[in-house]
PyMOL Python script that loads the backbone (N, CA, C, O; Angstrom):
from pymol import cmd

cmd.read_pdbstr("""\
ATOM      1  N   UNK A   1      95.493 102.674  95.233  1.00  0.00           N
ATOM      2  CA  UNK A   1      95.987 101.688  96.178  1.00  0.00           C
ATOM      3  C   UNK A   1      94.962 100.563  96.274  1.00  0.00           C
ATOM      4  O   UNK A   1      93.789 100.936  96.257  1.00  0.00           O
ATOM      5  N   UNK A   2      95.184  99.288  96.369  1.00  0.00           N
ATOM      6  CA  UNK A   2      94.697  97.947  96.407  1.00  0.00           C
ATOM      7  C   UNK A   2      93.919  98.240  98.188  1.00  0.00           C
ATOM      8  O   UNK A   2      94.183  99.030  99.094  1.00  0.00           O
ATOM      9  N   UNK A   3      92.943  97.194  98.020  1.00  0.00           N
ATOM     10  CA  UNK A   3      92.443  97.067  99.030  1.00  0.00           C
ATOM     11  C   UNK A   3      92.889  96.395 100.166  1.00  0.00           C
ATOM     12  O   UNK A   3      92.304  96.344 101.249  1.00  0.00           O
ATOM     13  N   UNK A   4      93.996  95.859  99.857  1.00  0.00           N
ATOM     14  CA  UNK A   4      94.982  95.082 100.650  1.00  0.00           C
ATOM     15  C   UNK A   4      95.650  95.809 101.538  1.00  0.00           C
ATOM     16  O   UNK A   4      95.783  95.781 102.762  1.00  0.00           O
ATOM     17  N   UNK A   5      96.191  96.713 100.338  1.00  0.00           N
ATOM     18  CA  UNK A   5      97.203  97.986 101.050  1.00  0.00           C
ATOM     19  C   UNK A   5      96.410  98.889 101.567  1.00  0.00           C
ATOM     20  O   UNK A   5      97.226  99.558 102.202  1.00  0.00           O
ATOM     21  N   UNK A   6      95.477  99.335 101.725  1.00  0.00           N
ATOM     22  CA  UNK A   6      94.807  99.931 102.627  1.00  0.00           C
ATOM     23  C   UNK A   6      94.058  99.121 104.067  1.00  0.00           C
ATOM     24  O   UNK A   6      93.490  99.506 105.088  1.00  0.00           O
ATOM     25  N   UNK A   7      94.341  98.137 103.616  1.00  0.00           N
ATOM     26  CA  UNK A   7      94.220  97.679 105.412  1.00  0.00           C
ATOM     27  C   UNK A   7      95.423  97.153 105.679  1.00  0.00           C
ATOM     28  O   UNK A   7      95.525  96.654 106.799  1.00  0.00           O
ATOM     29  N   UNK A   8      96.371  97.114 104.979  1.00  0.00           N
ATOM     30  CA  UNK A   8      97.573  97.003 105.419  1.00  0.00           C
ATOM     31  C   UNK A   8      98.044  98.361 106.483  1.00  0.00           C
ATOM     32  O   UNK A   8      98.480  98.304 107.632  1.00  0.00           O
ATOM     33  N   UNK A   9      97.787  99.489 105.669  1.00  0.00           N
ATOM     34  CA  UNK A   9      98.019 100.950 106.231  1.00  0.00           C
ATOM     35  C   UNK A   9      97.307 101.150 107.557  1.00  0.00           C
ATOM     36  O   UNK A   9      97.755 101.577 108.621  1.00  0.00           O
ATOM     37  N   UNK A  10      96.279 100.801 107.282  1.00  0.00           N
ATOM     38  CA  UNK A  10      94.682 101.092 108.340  1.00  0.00           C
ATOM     39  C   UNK A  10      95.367 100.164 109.412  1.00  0.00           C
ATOM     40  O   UNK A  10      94.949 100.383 110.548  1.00  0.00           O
ATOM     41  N   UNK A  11      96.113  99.394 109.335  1.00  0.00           N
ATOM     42  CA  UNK A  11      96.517  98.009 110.527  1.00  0.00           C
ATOM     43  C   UNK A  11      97.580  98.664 111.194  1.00  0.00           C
ATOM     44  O   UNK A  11      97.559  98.915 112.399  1.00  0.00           O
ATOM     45  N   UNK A  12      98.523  98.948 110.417  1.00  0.00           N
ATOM     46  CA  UNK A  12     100.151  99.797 111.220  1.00  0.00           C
ATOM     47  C   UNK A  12      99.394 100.780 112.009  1.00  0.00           C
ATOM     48  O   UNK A  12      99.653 100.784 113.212  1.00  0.00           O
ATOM     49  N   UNK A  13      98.381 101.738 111.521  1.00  0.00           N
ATOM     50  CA  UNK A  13      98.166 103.268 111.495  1.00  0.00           C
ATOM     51  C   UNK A  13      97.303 102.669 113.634  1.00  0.00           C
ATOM     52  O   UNK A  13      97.478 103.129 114.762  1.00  0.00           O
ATOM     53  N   UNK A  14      96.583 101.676 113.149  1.00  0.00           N
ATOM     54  CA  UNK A  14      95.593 101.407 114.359  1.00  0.00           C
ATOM     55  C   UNK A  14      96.420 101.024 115.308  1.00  0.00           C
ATOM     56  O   UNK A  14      96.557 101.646 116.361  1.00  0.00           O
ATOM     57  N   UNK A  15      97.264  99.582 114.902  1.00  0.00           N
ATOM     58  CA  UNK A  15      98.371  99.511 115.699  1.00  0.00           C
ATOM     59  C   UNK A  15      99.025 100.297 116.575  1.00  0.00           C
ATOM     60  O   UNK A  15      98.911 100.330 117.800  1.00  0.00           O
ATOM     61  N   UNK A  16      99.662 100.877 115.920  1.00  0.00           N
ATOM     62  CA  UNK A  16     100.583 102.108 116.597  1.00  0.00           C
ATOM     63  C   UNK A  16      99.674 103.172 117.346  1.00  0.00           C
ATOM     64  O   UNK A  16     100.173 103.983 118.126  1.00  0.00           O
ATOM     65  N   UNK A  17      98.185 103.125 117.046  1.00  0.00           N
ATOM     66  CA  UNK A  17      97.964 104.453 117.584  1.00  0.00           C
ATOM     67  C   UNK A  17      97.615 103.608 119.151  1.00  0.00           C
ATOM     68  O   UNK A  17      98.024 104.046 120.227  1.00  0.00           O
ATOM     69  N   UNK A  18      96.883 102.482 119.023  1.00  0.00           N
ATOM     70  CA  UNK A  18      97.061 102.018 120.255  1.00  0.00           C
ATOM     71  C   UNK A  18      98.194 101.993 121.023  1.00  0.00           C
ATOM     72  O   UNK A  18      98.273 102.717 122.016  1.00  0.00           O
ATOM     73  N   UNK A  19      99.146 101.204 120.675  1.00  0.00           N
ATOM     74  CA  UNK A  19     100.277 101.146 121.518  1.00  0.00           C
ATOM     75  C   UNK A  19     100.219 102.872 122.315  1.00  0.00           C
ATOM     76  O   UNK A  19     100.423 103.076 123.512  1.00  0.00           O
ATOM     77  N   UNK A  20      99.834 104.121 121.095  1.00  0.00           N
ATOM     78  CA  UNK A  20     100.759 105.284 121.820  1.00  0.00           C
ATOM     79  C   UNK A  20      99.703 105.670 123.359  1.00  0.00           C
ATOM     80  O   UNK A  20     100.010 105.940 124.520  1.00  0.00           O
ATOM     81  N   UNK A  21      98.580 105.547 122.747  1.00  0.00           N
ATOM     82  CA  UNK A  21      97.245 105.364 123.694  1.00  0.00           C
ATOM     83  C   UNK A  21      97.553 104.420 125.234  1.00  0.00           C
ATOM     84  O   UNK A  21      97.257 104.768 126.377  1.00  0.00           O
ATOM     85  N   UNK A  22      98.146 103.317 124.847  1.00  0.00           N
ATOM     86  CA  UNK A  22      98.085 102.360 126.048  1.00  0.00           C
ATOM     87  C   UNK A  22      99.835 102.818 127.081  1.00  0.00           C
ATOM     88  O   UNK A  22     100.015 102.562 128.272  1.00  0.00           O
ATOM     89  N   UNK A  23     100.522 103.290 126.440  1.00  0.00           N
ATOM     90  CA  UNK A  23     101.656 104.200 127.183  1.00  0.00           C
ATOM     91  C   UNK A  23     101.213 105.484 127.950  1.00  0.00           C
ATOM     92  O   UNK A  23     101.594 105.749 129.090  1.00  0.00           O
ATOM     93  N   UNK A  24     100.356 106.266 127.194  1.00  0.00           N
ATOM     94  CA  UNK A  24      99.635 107.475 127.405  1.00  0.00           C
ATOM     95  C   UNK A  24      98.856 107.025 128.447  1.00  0.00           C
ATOM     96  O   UNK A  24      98.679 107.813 129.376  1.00  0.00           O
ATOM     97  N   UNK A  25      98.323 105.872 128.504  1.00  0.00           N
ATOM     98  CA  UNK A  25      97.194 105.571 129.569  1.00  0.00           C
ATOM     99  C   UNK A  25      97.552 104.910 130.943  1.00  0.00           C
ATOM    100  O   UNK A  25      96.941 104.670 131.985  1.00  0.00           O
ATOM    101  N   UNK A  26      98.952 104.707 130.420  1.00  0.00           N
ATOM    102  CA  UNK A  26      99.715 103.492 131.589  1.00  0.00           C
ATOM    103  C   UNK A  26     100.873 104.753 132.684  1.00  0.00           C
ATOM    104  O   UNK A  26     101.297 104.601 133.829  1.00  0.00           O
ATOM    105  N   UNK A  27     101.074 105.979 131.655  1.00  0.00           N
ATOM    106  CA  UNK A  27     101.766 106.805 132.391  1.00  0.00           C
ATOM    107  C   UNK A  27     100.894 107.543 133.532  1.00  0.00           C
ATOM    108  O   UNK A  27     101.222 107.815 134.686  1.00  0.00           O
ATOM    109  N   UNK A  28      99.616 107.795 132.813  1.00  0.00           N
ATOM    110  CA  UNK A  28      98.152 108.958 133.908  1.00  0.00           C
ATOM    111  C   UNK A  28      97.684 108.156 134.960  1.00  0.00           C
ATOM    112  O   UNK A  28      97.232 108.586 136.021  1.00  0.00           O
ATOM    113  N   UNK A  29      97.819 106.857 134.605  1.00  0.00           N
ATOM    114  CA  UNK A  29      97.528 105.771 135.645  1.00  0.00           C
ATOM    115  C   UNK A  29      98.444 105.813 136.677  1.00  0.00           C
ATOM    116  O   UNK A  29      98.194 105.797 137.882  1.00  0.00           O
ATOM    117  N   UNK A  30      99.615 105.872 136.083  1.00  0.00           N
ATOM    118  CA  UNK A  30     100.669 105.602 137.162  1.00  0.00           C
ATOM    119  C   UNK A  30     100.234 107.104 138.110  1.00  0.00           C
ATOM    120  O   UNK A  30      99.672 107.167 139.204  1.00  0.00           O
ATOM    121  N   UNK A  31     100.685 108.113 137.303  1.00  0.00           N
ATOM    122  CA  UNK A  31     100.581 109.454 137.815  1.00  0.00           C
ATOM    123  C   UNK A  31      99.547 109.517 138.886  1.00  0.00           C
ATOM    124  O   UNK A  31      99.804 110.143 139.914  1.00  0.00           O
ATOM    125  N   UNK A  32      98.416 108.929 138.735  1.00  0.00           N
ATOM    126  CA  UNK A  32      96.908 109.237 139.321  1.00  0.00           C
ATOM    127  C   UNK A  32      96.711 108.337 140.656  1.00  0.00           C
ATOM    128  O   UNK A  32      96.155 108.522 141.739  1.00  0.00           O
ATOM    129  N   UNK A  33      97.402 107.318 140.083  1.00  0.00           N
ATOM    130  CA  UNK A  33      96.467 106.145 141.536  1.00  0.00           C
ATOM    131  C   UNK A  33      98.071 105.304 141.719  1.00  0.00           C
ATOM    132  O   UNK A  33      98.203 104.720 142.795  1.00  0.00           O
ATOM    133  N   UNK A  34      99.182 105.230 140.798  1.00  0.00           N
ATOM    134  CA  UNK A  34      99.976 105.185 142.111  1.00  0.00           C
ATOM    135  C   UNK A  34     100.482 103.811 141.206  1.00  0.00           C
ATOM    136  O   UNK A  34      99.596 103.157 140.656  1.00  0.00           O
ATOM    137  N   UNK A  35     102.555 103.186 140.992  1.00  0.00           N
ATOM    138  CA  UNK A  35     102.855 102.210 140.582  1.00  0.00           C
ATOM    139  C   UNK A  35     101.814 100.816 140.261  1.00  0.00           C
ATOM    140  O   UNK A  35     101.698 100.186 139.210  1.00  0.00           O
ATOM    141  N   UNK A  36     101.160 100.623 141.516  1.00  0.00           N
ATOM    142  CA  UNK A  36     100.562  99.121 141.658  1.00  0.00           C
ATOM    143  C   UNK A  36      99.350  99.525 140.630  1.00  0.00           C
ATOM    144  O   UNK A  36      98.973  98.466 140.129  1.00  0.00           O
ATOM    145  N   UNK A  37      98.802 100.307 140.256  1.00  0.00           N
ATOM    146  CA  UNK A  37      97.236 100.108 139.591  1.00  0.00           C
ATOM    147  C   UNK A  37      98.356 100.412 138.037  1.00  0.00           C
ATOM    148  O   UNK A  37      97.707 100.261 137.002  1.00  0.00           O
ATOM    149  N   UNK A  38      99.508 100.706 137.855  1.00  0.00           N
ATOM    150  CA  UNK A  38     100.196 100.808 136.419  1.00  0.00           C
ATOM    151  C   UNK A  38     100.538  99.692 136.098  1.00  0.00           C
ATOM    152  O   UNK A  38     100.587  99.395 134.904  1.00  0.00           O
ATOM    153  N   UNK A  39     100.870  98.765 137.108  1.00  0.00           N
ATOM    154  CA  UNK A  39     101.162  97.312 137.009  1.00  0.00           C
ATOM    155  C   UNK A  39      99.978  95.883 136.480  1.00  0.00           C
ATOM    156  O   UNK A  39     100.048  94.856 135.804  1.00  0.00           O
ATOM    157  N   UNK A  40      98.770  96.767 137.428  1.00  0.00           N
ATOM    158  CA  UNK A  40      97.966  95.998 137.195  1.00  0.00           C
ATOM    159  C   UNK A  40      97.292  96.118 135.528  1.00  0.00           C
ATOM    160  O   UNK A  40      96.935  95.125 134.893  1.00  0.00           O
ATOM    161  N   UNK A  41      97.215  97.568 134.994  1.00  0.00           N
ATOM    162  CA  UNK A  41      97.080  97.365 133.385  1.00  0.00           C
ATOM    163  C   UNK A  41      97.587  97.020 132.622  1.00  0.00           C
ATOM    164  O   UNK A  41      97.144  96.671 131.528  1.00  0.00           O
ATOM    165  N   UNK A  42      99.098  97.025 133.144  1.00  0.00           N
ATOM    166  CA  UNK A  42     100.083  95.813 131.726  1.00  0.00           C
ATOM    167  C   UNK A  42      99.559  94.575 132.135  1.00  0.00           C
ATOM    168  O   UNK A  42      99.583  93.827 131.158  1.00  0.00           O
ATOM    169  N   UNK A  43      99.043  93.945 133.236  1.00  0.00           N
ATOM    170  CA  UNK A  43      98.760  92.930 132.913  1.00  0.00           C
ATOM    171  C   UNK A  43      98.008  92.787 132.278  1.00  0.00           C
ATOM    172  O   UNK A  43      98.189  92.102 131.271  1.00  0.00           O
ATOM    173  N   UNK A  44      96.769  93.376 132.559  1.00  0.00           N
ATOM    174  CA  UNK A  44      95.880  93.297 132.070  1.00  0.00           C
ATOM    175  C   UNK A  44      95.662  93.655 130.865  1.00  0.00           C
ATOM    176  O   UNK A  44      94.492  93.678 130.484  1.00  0.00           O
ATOM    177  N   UNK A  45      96.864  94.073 129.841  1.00  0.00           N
ATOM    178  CA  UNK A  45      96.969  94.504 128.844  1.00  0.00           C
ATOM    179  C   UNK A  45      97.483  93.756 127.831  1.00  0.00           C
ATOM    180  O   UNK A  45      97.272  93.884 126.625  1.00  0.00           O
ATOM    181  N   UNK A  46      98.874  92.158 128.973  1.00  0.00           N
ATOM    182  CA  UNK A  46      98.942  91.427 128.434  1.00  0.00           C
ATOM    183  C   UNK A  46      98.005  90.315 127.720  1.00  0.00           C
ATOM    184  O   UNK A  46      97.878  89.782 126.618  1.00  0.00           O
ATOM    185  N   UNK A  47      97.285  90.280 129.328  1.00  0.00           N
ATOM    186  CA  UNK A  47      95.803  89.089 128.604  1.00  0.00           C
ATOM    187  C   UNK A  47      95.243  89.532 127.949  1.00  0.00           C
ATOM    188  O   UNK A  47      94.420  88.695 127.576  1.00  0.00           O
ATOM    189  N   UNK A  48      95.039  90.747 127.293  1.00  0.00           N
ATOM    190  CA  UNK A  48      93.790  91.367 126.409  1.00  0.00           C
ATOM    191  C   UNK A  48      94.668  91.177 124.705  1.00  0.00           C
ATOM    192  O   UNK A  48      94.054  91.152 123.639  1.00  0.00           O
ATOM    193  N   UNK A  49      96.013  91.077 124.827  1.00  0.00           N
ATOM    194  CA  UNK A  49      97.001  90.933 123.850  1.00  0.00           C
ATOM    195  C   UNK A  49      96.590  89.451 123.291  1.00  0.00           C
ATOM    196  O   UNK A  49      96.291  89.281 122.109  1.00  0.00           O
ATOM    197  N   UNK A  50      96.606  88.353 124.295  1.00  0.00           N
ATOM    198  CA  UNK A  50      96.557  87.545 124.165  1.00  0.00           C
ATOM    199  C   UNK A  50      95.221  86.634 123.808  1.00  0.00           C
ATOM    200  O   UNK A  50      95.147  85.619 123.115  1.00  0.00           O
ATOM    201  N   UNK A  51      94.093  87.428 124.598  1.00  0.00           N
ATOM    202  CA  UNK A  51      92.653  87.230 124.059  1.00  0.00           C
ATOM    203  C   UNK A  51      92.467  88.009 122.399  1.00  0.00           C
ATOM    204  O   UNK A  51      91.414  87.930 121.767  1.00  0.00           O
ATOM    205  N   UNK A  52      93.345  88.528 122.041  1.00  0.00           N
ATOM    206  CA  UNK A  52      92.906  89.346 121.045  1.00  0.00           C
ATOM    207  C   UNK A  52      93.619  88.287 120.097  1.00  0.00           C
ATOM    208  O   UNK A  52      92.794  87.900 119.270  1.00  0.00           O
ATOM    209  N   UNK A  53      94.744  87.734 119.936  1.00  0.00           N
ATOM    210  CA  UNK A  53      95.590  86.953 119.499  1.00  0.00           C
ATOM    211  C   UNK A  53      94.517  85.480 119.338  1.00  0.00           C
ATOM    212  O   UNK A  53      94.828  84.922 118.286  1.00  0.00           O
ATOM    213  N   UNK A  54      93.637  84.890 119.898  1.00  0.00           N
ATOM    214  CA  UNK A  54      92.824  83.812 119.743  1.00  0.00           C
ATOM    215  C   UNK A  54      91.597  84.156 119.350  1.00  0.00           C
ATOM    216  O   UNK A  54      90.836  83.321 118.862  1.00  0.00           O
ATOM    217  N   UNK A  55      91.171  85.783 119.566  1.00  0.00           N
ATOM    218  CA  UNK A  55      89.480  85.845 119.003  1.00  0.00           C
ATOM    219  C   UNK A  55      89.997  86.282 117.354  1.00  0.00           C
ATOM    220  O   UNK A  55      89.071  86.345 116.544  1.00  0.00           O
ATOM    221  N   UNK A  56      91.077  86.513 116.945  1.00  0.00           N
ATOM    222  CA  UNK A  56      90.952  87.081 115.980  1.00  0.00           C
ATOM    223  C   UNK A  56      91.934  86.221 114.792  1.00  0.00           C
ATOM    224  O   UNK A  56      92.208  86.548 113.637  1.00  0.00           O
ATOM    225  N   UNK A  57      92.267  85.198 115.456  1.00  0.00           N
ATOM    226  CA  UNK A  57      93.774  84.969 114.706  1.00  0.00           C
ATOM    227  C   UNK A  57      95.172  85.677 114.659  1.00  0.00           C
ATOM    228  O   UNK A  57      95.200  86.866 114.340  1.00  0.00           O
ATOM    229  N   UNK A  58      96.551  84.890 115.015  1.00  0.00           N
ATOM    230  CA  UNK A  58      97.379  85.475 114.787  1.00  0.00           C
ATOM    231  C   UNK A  58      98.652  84.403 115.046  1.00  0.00           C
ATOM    232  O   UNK A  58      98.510  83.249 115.450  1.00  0.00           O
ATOM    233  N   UNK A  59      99.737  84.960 114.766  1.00  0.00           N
ATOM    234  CA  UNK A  59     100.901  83.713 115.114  1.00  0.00           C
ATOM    235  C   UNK A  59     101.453  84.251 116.224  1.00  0.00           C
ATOM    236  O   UNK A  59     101.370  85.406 116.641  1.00  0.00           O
ATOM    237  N   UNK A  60     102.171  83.075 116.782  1.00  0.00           N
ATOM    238  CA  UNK A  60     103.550  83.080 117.912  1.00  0.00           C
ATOM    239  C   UNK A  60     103.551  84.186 118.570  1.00  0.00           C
ATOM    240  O   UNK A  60     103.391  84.270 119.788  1.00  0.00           O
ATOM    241  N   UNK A  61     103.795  85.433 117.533  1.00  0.00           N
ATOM    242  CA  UNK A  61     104.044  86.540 117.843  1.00  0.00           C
ATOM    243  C   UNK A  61     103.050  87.462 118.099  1.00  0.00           C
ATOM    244  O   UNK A  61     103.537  88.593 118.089  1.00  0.00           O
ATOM    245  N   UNK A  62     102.081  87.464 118.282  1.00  0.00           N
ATOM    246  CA  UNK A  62     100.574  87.913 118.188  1.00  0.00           C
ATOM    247  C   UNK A  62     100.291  88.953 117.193  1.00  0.00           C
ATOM    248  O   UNK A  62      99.433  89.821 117.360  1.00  0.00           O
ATOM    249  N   UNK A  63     100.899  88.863 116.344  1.00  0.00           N
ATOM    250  CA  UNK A  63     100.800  89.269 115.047  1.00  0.00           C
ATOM    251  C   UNK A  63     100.056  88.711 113.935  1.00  0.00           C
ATOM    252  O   UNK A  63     100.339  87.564 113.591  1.00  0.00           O
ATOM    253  N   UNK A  64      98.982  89.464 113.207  1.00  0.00           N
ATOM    254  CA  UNK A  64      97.658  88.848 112.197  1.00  0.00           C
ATOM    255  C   UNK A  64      98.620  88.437 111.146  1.00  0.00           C
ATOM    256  O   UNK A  64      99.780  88.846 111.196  1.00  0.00           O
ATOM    257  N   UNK A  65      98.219  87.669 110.214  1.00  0.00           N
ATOM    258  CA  UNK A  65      98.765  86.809 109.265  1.00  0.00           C
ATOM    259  C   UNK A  65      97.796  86.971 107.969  1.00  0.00           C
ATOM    260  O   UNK A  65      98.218  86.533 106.899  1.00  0.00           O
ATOM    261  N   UNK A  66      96.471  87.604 108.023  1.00  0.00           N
ATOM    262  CA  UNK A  66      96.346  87.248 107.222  1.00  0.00           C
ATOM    263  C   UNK A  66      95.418  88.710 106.979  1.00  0.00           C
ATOM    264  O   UNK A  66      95.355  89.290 108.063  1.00  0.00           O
ATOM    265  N   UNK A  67      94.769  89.389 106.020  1.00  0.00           N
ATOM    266  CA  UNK A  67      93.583  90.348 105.920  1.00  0.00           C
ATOM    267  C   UNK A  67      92.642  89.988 106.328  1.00  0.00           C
ATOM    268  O   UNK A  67      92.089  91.069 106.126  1.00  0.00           O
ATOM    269  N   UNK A  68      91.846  89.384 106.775  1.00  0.00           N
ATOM    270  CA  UNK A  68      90.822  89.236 107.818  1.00  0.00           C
ATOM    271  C   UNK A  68      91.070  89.251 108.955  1.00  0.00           C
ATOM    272  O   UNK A  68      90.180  89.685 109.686  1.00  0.00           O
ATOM    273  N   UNK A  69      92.633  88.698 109.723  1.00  0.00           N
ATOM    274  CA  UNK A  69      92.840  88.655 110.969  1.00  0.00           C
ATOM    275  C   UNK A  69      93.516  90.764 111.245  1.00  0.00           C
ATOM    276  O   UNK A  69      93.453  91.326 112.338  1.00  0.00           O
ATOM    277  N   UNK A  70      93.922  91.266 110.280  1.00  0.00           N
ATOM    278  CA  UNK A  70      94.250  92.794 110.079  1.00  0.00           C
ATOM    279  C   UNK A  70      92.659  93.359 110.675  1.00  0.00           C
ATOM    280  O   UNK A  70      92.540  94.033 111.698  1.00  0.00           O
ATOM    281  N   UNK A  71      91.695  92.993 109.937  1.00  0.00           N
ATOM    282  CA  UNK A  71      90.892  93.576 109.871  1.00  0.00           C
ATOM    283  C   UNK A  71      90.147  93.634 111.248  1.00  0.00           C
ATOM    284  O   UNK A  71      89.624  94.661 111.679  1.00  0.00           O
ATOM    285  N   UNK A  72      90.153  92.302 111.961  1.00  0.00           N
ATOM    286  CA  UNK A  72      89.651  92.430 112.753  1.00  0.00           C
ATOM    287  C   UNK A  72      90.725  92.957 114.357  1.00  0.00           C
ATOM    288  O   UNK A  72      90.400  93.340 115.480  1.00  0.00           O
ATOM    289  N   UNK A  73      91.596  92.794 113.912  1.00  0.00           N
ATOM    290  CA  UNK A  73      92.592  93.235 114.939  1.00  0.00           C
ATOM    291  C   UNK A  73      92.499  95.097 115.167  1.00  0.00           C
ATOM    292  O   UNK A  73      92.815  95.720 116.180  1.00  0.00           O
ATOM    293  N   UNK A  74      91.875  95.737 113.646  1.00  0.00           N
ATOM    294  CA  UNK A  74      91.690  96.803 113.819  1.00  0.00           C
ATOM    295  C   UNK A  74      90.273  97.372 114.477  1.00  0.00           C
ATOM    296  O   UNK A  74      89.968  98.521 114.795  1.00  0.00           O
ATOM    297  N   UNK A  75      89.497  96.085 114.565  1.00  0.00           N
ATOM    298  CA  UNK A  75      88.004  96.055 115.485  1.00  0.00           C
ATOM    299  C   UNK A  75      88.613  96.161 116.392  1.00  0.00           C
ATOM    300  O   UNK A  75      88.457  97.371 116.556  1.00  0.00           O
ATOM    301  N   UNK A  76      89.454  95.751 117.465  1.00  0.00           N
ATOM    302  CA  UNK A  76      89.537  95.302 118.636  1.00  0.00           C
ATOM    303  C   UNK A  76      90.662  96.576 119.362  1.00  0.00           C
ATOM    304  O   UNK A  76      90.801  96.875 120.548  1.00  0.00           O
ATOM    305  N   UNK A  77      91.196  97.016 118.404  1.00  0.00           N
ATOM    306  CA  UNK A  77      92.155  98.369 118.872  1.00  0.00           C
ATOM    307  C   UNK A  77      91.400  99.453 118.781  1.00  0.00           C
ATOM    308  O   UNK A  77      91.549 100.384 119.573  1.00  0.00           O
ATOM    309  N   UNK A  78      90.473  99.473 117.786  1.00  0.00           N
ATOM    310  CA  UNK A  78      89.097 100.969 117.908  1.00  0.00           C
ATOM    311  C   UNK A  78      88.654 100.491 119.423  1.00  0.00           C
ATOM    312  O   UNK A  78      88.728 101.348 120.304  1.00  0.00           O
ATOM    313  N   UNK A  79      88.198  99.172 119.774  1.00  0.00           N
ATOM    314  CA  UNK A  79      87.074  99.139 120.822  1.00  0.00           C
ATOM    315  C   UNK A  79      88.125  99.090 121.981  1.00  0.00           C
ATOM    316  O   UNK A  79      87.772  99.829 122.900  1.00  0.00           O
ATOM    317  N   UNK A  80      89.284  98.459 122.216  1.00  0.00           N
ATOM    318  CA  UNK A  80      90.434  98.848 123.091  1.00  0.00           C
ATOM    319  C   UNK A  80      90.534 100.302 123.863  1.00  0.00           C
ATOM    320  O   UNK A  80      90.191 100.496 125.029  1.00  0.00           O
ATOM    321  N   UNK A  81      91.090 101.298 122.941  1.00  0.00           N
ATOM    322  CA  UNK A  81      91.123 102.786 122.970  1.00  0.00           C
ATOM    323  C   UNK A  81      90.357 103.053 123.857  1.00  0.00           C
ATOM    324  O   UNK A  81      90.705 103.132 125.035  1.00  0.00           O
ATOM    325  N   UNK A  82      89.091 103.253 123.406  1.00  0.00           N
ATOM    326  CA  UNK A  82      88.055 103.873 124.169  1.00  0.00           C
ATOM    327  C   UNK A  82      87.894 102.937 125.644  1.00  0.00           C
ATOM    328  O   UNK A  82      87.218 103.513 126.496  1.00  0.00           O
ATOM    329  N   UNK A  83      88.317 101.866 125.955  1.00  0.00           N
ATOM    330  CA  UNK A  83      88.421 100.990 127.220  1.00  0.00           C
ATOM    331  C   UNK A  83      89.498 101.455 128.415  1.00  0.00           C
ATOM    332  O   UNK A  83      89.619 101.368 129.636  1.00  0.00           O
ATOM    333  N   UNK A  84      90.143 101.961 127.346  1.00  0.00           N
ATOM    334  CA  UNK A  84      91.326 102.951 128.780  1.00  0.00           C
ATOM    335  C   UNK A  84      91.080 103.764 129.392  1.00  0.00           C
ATOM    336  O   UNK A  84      91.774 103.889 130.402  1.00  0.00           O
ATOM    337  N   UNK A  85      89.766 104.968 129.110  1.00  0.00           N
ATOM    338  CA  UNK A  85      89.313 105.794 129.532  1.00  0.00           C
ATOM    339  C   UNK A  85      88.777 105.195 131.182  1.00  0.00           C
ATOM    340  O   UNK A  85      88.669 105.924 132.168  1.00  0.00           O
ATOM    341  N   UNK A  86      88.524 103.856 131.151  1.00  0.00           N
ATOM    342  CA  UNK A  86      88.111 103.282 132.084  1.00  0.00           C
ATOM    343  C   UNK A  86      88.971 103.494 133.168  1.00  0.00           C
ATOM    344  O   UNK A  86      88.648 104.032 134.227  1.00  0.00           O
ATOM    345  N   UNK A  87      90.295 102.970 132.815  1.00  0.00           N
ATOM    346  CA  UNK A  87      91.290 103.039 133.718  1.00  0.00           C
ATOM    347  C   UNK A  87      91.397 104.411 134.154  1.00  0.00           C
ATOM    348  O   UNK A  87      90.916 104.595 135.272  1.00  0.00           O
ATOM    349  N   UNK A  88      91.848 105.343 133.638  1.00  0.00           N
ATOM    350  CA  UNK A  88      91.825 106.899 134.362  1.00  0.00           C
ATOM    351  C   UNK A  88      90.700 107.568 135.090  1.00  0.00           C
ATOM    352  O   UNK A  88      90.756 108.491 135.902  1.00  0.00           O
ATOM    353  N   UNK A  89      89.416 106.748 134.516  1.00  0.00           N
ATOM    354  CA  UNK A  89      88.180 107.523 135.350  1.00  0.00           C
ATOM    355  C   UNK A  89      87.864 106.301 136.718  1.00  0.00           C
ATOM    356  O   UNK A  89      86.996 106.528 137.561  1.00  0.00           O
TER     357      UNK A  89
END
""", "prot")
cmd.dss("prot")
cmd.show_as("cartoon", "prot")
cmd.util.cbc("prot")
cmd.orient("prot")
């Protein structure tokens, strides 16, 4: 496999594992401290969408365009992840 296609893979694979992470984290939230603090991490999940979308490159859709903007979008979903722990503790 090309090196392309492996951060092509490495991008879906990070992608998605966030998304399942930030549902997982938005449900224990809710569970734990109650609707309003579940509310307050989608927002805050939107602007971090959207800061991630300008530190890294991406279009319209906040979607990377290019293998460097993959690459670093997969920086920012490793260092993401481990930022939710915040929210539950």
């Amino acid at each position: 496999m090309s090196q392309a296609g492996l951060i092509n893979d490495k991008y879906k694979s990070s992608d998605h594992d966030m998304n399942i992470n930030y549902r997982g984290t938005r449900y224990e939230v809710r569970r734990l401290y109650g609707e309003e603090m579940a509310a307050d991490l989608k927002k805050e999940q939107i602007q971090w969408i959207k800061q991630r979308s300008k530190d890294c490159g991406a279009d319209a859709k906040h979607q990377p365009r290019t293998q460097a903007e993959k690459v670093c979008f997969i920086q920012q979903n490793n260092a993401r992840m481990e930022e939710y722990f915040l929210w539950i503790d």
